[in-house]
C-alpha positions in Angstrom: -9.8 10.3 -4.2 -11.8 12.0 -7.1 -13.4 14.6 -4.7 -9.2 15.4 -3.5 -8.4 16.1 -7.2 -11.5 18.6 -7.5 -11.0 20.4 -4.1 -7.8 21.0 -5.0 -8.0 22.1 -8.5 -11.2 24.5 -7.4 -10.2 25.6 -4.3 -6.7 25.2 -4.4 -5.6 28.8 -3.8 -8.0 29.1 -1.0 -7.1 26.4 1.6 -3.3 27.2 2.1 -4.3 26.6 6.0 -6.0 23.2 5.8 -3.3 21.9 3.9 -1.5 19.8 6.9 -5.4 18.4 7.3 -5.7 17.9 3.8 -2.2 15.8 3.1 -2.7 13.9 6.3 -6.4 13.0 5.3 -4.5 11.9 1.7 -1.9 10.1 2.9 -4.2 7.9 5.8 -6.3 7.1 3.0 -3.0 5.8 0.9 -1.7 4.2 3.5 -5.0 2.4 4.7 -5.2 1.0 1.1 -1.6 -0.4 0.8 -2.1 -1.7 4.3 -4.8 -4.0 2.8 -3.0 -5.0 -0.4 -0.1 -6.3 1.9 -2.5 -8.8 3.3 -3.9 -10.1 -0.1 -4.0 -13.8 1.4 -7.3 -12.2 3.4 -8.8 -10.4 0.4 -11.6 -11.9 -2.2 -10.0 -11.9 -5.2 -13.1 -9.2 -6.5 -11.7 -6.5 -4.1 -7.9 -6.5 -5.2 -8.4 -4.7 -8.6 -10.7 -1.9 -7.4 -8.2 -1.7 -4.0 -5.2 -1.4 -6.6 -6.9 1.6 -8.0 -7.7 3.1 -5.1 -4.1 3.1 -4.6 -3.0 3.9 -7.6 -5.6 7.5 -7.6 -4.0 8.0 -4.0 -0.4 8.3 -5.1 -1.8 10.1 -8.0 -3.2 12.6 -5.9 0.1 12.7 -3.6 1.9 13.6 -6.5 -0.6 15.9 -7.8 -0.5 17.9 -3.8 3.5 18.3 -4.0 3.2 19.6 -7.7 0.1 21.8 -6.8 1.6 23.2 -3.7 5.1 23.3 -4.3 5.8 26.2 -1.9 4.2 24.8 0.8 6.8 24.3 3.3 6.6 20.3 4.7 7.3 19.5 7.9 9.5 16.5 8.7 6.4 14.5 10.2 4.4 15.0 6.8 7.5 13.7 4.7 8.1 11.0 7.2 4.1 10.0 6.7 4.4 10.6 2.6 7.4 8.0 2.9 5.5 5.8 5.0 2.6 6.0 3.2 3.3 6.0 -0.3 7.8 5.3 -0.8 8.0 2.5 0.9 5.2 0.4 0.2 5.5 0.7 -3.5 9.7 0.9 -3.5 10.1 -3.0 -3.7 8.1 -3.1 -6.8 9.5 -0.2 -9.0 12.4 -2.8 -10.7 9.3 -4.9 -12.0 6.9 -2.2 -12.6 9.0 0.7 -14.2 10.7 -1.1 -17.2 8.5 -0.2 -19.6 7.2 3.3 -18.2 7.4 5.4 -15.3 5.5 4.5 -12.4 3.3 6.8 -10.2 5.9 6.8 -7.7 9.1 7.5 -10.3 6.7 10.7 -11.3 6.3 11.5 -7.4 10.2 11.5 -7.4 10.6 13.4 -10.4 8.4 16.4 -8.8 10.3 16.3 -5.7 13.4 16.8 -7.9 12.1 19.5 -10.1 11.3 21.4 -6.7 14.0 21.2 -5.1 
């Protein structure tokens, strides 16, 4: 997820056309890792902590694509997928996880409704 954050910082301006490949490559990767973490009973215990950071850099980096590329026009499949990959895997833990600060996924929100 790292090497996401410094193609897109670097090259950002110059890969308007891979951008589909790009958030689909993103989003697999996100949804791959919460796909895991929903089957923790099959997990050693050593894996769950890096995993959960794995996710946590993915939405990160979803976040950081929709305020990077703001005028990127989405298609419906690649909100469907960001919903998919990232909204609804984290939504029944934002009561829990957002009383004390926002969570990765109340920042995603908040971009969405600054560009809107």
């Amino acid at each position: 997820f790292n090497s996401f954050e410094i193609v897109l910082k670097n090259l950002g301006h110059l890969i308007n056309q891979y951008l589909p490949e790009i958030l689909q490559i993103l989003l697999c990767m996100t949804a791959t890792v919460s796909y895991i973490l929903q089957q923790r009973e099959k997990i050693q215990l050593r894996f769950i902590n890096p995993l959960k950071n794995l996710r946590r850099l993915g939405i990160k980096r979803v976040a950081e694509f929709f305020a990077d590329f703001e005028s990127h026009s989405y298609t419906f499949e690649e909100i469907n997928a960001v919903f998919h990959a990232v909204v609804w895997p984290q939504i029944g833990r934002l009561a829990a996880e957002s009383q004390y600060s926002p969570t990765l996924l109340l920042k995603l929100i908040h971009i969405w409704a600054k560009n809107a």
